[in-house]
ZADO-1210 file (C-alpha; in nm, 4 decimals, padded with zeros to 6 digits):
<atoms>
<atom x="07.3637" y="07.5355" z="13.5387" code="UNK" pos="1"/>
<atom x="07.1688" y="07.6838" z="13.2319" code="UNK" pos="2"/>
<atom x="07.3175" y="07.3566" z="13.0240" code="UNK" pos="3"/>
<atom x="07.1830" y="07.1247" z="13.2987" code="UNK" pos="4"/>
<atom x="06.8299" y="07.2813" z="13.2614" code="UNK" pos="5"/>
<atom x="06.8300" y="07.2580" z="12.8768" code="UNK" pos="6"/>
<atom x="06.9019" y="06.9020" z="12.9078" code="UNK" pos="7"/>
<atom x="06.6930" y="06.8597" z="13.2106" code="UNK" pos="8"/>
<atom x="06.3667" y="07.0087" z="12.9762" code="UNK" pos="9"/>
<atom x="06.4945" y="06.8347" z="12.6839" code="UNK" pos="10"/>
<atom x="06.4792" y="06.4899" z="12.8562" code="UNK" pos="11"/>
<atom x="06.1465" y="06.5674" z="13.0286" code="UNK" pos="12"/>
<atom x="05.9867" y="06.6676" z="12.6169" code="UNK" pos="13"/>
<atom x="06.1563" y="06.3972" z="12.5144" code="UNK" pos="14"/>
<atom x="05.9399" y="06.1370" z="12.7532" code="UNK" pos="15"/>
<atom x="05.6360" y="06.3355" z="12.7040" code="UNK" pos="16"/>
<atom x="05.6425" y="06.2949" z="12.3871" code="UNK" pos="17"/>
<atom x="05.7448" y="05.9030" z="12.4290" code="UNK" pos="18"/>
<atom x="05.4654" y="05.8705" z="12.6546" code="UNK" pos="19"/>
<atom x="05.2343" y="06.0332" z="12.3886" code="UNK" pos="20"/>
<atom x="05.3343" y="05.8650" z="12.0942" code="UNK" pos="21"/>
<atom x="05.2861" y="05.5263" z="12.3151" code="UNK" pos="22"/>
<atom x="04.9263" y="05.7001" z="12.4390" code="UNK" pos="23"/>
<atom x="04.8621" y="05.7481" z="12.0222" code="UNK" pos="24"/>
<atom x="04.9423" y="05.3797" z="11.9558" code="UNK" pos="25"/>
<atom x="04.7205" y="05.2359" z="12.2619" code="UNK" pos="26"/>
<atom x="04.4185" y="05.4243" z="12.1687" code="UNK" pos="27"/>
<atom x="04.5395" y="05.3292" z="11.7708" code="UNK" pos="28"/>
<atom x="04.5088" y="04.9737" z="11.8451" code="UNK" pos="29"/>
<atom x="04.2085" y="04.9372" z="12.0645" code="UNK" pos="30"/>
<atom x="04.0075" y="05.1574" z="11.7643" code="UNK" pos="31"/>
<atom x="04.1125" y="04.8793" z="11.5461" code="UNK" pos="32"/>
<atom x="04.0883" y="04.5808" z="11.7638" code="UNK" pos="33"/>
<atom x="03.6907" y="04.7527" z="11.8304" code="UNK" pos="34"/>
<atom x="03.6690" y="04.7482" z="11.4576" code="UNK" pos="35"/>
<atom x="03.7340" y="04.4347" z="11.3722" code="UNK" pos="36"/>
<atom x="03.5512" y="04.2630" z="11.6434" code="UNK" pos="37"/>
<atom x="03.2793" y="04.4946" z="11.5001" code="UNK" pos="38"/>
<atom x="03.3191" y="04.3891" z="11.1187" code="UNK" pos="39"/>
<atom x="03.3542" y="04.0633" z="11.2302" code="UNK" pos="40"/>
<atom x="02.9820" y="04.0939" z="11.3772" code="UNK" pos="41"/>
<atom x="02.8931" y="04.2381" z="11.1023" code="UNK" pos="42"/>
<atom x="03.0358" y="03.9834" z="10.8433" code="UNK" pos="43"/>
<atom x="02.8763" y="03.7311" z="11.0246" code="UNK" pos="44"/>
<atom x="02.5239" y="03.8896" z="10.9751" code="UNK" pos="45"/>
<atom x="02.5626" y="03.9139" z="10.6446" code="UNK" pos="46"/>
<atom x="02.7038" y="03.5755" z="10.5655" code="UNK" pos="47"/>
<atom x="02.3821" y="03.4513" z="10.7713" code="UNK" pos="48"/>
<atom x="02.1617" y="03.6562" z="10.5974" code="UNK" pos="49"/>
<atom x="02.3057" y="03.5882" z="10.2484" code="UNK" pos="50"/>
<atom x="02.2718" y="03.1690" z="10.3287" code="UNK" pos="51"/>
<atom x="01.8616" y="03.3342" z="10.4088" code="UNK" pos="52"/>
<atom x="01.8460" y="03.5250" z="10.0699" code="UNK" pos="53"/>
<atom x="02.0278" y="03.2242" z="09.8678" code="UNK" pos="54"/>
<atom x="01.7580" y="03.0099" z="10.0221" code="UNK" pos="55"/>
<atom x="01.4685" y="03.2091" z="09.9270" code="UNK" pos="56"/>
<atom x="01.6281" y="03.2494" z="09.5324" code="UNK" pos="57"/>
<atom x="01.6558" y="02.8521" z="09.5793" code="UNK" pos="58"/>
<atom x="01.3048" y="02.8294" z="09.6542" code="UNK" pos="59"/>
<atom x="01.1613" y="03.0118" z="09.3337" code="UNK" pos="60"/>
<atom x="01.3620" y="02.8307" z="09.1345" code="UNK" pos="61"/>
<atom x="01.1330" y="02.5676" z="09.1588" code="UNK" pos="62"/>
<atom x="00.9097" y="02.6679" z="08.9307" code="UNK" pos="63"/>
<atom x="01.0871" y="02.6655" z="08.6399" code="UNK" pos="64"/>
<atom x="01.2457" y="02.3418" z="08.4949" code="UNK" pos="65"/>
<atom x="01.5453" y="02.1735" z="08.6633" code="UNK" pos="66"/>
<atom x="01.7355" y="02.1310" z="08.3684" code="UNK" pos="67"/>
<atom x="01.7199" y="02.5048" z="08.2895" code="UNK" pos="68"/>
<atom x="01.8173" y="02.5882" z="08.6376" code="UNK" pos="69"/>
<atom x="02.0756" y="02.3235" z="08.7457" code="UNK" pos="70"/>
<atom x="02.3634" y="02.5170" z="08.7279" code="UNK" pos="71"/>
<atom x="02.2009" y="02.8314" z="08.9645" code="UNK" pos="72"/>
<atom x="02.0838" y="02.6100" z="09.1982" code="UNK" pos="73"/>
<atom x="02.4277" y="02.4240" z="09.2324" code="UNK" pos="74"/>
<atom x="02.5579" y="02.7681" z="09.2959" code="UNK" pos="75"/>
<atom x="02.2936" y="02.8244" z="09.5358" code="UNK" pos="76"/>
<atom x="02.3009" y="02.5340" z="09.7170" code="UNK" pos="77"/>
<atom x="02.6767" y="02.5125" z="09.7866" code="UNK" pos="78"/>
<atom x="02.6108" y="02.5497" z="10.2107" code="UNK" pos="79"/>
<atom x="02.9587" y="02.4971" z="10.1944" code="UNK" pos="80"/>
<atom x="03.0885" y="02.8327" z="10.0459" code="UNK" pos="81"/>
<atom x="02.8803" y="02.9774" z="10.3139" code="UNK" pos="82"/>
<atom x="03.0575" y="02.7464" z="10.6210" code="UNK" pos="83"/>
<atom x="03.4222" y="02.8131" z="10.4834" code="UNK" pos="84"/>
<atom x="03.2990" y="03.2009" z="10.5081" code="UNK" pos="85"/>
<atom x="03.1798" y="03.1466" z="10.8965" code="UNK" pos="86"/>
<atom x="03.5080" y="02.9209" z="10.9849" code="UNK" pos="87"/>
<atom x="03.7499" y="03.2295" z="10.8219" code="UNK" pos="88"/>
<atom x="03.5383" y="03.4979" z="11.0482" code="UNK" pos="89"/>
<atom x="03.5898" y="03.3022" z="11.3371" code="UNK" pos="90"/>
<atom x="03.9824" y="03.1954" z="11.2370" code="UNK" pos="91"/>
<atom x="03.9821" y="03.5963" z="11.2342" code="UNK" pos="92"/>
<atom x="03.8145" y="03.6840" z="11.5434" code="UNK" pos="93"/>
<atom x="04.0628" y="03.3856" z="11.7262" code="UNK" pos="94"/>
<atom x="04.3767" y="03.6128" z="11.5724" code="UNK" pos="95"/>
<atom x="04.2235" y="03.9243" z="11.7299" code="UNK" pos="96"/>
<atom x="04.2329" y="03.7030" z="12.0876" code="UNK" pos="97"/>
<atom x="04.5369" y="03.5761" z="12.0693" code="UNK" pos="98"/>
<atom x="04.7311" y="03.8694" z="11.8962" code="UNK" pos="99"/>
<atom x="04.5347" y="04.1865" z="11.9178" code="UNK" pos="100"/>
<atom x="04.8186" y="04.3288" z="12.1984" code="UNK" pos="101"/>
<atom x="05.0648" y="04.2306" z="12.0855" code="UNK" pos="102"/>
<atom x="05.0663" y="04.2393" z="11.6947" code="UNK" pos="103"/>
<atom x="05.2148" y="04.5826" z="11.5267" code="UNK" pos="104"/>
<atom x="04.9384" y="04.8099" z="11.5200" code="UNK" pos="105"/>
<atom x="05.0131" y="04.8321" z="11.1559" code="UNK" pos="106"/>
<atom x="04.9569" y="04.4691" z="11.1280" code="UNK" pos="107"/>
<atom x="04.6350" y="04.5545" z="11.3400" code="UNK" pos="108"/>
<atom x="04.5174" y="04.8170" z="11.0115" code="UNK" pos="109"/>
<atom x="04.6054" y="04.5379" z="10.7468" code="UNK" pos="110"/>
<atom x="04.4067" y="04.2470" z="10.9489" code="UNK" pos="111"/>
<atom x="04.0986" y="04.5637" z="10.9900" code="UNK" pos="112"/>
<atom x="04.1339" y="04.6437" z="10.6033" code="UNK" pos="113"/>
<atom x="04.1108" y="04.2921" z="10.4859" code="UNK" pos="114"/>
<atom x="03.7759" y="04.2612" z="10.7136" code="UNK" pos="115"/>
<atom x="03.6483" y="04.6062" z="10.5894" code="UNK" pos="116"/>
<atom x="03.6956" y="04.4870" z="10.2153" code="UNK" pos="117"/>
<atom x="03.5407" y="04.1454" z="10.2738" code="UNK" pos="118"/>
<atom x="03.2519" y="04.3386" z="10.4536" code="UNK" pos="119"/>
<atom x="03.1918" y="04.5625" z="10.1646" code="UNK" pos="120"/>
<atom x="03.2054" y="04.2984" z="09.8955" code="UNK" pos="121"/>
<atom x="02.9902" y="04.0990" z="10.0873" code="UNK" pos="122"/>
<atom x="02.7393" y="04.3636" z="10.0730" code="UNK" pos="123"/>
<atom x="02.8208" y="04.4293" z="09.7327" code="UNK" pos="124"/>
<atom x="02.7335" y="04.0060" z="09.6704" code="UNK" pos="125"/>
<atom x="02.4140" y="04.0232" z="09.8821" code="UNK" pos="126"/>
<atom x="02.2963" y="04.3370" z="09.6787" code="UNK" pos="127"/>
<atom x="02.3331" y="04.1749" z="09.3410" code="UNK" pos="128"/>
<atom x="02.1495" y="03.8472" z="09.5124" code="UNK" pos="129"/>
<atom x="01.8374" y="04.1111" z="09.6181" code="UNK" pos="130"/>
<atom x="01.8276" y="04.2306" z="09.2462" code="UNK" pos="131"/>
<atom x="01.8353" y="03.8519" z="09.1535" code="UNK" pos="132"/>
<atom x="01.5645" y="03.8320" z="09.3446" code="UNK" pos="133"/>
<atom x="01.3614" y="04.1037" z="09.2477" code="UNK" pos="134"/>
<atom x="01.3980" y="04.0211" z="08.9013" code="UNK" pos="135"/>
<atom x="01.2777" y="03.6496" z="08.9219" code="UNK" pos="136"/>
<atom x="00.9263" y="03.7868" z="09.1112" code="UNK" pos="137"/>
<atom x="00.8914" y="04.0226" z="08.8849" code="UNK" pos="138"/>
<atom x="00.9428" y="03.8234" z="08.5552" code="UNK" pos="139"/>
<atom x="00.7287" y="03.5035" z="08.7584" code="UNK" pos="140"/>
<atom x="00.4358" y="03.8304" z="08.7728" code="UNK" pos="141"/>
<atom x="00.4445" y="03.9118" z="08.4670" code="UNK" pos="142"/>
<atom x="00.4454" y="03.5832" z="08.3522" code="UNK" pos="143"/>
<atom x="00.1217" y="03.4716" z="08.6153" code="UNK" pos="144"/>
<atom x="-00.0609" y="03.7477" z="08.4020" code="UNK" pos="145"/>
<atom x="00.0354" y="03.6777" z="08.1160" code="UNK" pos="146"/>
<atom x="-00.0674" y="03.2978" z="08.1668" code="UNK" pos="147"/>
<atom x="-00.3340" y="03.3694" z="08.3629" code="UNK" pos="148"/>
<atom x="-00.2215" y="03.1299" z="08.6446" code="UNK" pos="149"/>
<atom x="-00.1619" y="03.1144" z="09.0057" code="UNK" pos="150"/>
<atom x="00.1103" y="03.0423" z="09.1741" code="UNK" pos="151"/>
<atom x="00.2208" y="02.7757" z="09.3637" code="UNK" pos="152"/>
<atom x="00.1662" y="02.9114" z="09.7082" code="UNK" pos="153"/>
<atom x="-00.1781" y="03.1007" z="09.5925" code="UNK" pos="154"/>
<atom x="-00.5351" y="02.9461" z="09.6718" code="UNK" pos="155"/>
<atom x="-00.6350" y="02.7525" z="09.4355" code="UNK" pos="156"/>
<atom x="-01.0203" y="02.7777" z="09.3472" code="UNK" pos="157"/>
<atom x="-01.2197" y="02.4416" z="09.4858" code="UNK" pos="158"/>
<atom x="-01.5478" y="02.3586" z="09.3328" code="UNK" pos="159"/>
<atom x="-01.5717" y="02.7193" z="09.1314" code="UNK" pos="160"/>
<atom x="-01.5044" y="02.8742" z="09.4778" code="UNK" pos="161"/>
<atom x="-01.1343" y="02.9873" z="09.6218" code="UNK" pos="162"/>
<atom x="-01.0153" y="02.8347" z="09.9469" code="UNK" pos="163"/>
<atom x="-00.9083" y="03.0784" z="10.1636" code="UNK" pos="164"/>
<atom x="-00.8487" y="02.8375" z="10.4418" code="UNK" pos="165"/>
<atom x="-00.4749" y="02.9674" z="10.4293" code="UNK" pos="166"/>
</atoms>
């Protein structure tokens, strides 16, 4: 009888802790499936907003000569670096749909930590594009008053008076 009890509460922690290790790896895999879907967002906003930043660079480029800025404004023209960014976030966020329950969860934390390290690099890329930024309106400041010139978007002064029409 006392042997039939042992093995009767044996069995019984034995599925309890089945049942919690299976508990563990539900609530494991819809943190991560959560977190990608959420880097995923997140990726996207930041792929958006660095095509938005690359633009803006783009745009003060044009003040200085196109032969001394051909090759930056190759590099920021290339939409298509951007697209082939956007088409792998969504070729992601269709693995999540079709695999997310049934993948490994350790697949699950490789797919998350490849997301997580494109999310961070990304923000790493877009910072180094707002110090590229910075840098070009200050040095196009300094040169204005150095020169003594407007520029290209300020008014312009018509008939010894400035137009502030704008």
């Amino acid at each position: 009888m006392l042997i039939w009890s042992i093995v009767a509460a044996s069995a019984l922690v034995a599925i309890t802790l089945w049942f919690g290790w299976q508990l563990h790896l539900m609530r494991r895999r819809n943190l991560l499936i959560m977190r990608m879907l959420d880097d995923a967002d997140q990726v996207e906003a930041r792929l958006l907003d660095c095509r938005e930043k690359m633009k803006s660079i783009g745009g003060m480029l044009g003040r200085l000569p196109a032969d001394i800025t051909a090759s930056a404004r190759a590099t920021l023209d290339s939409e298509s670096g951007i697209q082939n960014a956007l088409k792998i976030v969504l070729q992601h966020r269709l693995w999540i749909r079709e695999n997310a329950n049934t993948a490994p969860v350790s697949r699950l934390a490789e797919v998350s930590g490849s997301i997580r390290r494109s999310l961070i690099e990304l923000g790493s890329q877009i910072g180094r594009l707002d110090a590229v930024s910075q840098e070009l309106q200050a040095a196009y400041a300094r040169s204005d008053a150095v020169m003594g010139g407007n520029p290209p978007d300020a008014p312009r002064p018509r008939n010894g008076q400035m137009d502030h029409s704008h």
